[in-house]
C-alpha positions as CSV (number, residue, x, y, z in Angstrom):
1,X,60.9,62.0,87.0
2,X,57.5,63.6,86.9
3,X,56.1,59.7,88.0
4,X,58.5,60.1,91.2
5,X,57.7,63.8,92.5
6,X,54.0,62.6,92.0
7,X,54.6,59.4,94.3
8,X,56.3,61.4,96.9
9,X,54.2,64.4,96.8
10,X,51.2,61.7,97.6
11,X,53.8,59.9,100.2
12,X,54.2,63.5,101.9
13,X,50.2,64.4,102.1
14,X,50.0,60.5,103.4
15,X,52.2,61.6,106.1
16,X,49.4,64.1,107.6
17,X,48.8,62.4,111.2
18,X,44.8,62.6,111.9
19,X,43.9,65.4,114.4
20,X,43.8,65.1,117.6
21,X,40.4,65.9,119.1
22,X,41.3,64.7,122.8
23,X,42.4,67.9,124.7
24,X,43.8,67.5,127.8
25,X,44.0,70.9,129.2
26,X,40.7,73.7,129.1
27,X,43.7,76.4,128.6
28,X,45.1,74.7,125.9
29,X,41.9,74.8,124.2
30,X,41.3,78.1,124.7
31,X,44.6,79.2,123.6
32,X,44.2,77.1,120.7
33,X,41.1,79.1,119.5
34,X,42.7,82.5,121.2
35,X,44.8,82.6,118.5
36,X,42.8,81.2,115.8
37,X,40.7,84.3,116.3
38,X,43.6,87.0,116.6
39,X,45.3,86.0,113.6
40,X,41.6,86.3,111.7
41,X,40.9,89.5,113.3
42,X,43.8,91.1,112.2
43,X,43.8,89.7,109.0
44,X,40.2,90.9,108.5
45,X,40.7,94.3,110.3
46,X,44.2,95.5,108.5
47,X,42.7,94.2,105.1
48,X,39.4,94.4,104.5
49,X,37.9,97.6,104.7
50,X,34.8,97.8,104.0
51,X,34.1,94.5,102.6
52,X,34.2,91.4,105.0
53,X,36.4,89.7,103.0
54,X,39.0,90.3,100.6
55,X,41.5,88.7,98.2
56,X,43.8,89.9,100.9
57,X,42.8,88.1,103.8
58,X,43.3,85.4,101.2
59,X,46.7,85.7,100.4
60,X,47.8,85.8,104.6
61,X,45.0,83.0,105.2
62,X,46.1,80.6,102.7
63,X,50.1,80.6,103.1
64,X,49.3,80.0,106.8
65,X,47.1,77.0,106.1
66,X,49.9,75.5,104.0
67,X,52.7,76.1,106.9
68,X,50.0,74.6,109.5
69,X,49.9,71.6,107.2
70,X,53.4,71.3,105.9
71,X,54.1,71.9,110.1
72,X,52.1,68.9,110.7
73,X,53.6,66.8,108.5
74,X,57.3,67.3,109.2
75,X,56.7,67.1,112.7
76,X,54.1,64.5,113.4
77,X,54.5,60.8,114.2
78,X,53.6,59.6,110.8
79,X,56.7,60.5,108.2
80,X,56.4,57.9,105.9
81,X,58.2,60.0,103.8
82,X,61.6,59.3,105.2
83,X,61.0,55.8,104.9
84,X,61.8,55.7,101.0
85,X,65.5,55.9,99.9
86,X,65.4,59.6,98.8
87,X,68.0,62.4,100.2
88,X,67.5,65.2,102.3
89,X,68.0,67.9,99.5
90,X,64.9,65.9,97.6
91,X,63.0,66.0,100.8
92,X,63.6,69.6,101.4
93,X,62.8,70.6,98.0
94,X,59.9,68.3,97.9
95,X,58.2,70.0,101.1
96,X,58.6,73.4,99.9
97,X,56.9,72.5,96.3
98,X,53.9,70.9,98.5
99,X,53.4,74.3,100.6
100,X,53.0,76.1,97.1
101,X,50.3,73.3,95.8
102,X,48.7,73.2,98.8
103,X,47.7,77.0,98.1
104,X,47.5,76.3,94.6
105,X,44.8,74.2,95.4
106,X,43.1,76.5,97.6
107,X,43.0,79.2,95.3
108,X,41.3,77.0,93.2
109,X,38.6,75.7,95.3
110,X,38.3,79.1,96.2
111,X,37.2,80.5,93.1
112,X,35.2,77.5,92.6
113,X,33.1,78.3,95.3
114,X,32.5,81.4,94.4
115,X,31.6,81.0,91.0
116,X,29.6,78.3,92.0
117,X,27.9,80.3,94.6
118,X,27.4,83.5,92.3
119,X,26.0,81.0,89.4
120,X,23.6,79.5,91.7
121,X,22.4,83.0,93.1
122,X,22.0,84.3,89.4
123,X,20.1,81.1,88.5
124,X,17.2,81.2,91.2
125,X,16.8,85.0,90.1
126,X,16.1,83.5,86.7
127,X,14.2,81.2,87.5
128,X,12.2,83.1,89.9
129,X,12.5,86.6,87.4
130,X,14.1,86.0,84.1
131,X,13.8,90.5,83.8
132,X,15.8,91.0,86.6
133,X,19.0,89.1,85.1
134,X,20.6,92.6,83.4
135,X,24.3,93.6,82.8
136,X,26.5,94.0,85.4
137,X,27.8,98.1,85.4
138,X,31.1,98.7,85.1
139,X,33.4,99.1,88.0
140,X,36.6,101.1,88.1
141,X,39.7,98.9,89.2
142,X,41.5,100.9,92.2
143,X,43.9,98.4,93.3
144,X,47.1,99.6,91.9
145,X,50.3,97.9,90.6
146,X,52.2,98.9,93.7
147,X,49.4,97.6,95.8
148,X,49.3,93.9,94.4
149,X,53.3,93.9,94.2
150,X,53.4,94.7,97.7
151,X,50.9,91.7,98.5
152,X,52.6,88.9,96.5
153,X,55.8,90.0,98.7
154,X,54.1,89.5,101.8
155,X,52.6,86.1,100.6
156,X,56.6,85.2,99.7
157,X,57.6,86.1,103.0
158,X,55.2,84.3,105.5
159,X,55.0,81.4,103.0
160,X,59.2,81.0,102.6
161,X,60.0,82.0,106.5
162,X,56.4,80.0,107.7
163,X,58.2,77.0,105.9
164,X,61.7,77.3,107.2
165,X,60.4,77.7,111.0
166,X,58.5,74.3,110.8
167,X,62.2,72.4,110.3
168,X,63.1,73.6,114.0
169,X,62.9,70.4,115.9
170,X,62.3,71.7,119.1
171,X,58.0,71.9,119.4
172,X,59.2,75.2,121.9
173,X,61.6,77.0,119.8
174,X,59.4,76.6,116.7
175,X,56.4,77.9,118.4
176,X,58.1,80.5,119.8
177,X,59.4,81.5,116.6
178,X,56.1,81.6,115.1
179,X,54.9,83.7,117.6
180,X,57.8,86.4,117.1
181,X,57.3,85.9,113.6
182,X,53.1,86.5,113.9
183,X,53.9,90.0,116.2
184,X,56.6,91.2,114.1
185,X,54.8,91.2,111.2
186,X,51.3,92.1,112.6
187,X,53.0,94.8,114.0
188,X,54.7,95.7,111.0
189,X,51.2,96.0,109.1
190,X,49.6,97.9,111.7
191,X,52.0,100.7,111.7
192,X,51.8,100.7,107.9
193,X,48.3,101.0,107.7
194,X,48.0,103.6,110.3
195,X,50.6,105.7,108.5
196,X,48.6,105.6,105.2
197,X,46.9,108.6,104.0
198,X,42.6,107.9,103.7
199,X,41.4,106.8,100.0
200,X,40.3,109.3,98.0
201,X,37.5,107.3,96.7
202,X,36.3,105.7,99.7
203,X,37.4,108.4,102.5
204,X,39.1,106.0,104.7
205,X,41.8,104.1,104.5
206,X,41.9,100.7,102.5
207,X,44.7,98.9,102.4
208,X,45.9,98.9,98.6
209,X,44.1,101.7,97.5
210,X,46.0,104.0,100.3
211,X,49.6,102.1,99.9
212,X,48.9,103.2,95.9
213,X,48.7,106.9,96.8
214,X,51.5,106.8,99.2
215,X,54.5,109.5,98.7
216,X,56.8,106.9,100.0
217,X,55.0,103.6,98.5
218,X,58.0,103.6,96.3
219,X,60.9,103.0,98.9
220,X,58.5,101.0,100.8
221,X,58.2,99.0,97.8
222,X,62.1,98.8,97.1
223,X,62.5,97.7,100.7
224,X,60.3,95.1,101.3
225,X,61.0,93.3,97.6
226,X,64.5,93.1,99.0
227,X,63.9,91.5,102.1
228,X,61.7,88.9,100.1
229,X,64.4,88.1,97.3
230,X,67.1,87.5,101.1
231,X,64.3,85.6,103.0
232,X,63.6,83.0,100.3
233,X,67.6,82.7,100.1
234,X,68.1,82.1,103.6
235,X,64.8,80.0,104.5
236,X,65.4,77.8,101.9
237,X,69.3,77.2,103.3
238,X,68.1,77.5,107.0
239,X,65.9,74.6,106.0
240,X,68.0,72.8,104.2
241,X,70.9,72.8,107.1
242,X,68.0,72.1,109.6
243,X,66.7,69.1,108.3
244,X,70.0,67.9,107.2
245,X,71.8,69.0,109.8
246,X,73.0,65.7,112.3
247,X,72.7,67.8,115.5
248,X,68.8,68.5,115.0
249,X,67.9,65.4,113.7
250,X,70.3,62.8,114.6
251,X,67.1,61.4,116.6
252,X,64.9,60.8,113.5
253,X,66.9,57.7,112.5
């Protein structure tokens, strides 16, 4: 069993078609990198704060990678992975487990970097001035519970809806649903942030440090931990009854 999900899981990354570097149209290009840099913008502006870059703009940056990917591959010209005697339910399952490895696997090469990065920069120091190497001080941790909880439901919820939108056959439709989908939530995230009070440790407002400290953080909480637990329901049946469904895909085969 293990052997098999392997196999397919390699048969499914096999299926990326190579990127197109031949543009056609100047305004498609420029679209193209339009939104590219809105989405970062955002990301980095609703997010980060002070620092440049976050854990934060991580957990948006990454789930979006995976759906551009997992996009790519269900709707490209090379889907070698319908070509095997599998069914649809396997197929389905199969492409929603690949969205969570493919983050897996950037959270790892993530932290890789970084460590990697930080151990050089310590090393030269040495090297260069062994008595500058002294203990790091101690930082207090002001990312609350409530803070974190609220960002692993926002990773749930682009990842599981990201993921359902890509089985829309229709290369119209499913853009326009990601676009609805991108200014809802943007939207969303801009009137939260603007309604949080300012950090008491840093005197503006950050992000999770302000959502800790807000009176209604709670029911916001409740709320959107809801709508997760329904949107990973239905995106997982909306893509099931996509993909299976005869009257979008009847053309496939």
């Amino acid at each position: 069993m293990l052997k098999k999900f392997i196999a397919y899981q390699k048969l499914l990354l096999n299926s990326t078609p190579p990127i197109d570097m031949t543009w056609k149209n100047p305004l498609e290009i420029l679209l193209y990198f339009s939104c590219i840099f809105a989405v970062v913008f955002m990301t980095i502006y609703i997010f980060s704060g002070n620092a440049i870059f976050t854990s934060g703009n991580l957990i948006i940056i990454l789930p979006m990678v995976s759906i551009w990917m997992i996009n790519r591959i269900l709707n490209g010209r090379n889907r070698l992975f319908e070509t095997v005697p599998v069914t649809r339910r396997y197929t389905v399952i199969n492409i929603f487990l690949l969205s969570i490895i493919i983050i897996f696997i950037g959270f790892l090469l993530y932290w890789f970097s970084i460590i990697a990065l930080f151990g050089l920069i310590f090393g030269i120091a040495y090297l260069l001035n062994p008595q500058s190497i002294t203990s790091p001080p101690e930082t207090t941790v002001t990312q609350m519970a409530k803070g974190d909880l609220l960002m692993v439901c926002i990773f749930v919820i682009i990842l599981a809806s990201g993921i359902a939108i890509t089985f829309i056959k229709n290369k119209k439709l499913r853009l326009s649903c990601f676009a609805a989908f991108t200014t809802i939530g943007y939207g969303l995230l801009f009137t939260l942030k603007f309604s949080m009070p300012v950090s008491s440790d840093l005197g503006n407002v950050e992000f999770l440090e302000s959502f800790s400290i807000m009176p209604q953080a709670n029911t916001i909480l409740i709320f959107v931990a809801t709508s997760t637990i329904i949107i990973c329901i239905a995106s997982g049946f909306i893509g099931y009854k996509l993909y299976v469904g005869k009257s979008n895909f009847s053309n496939y085969y």
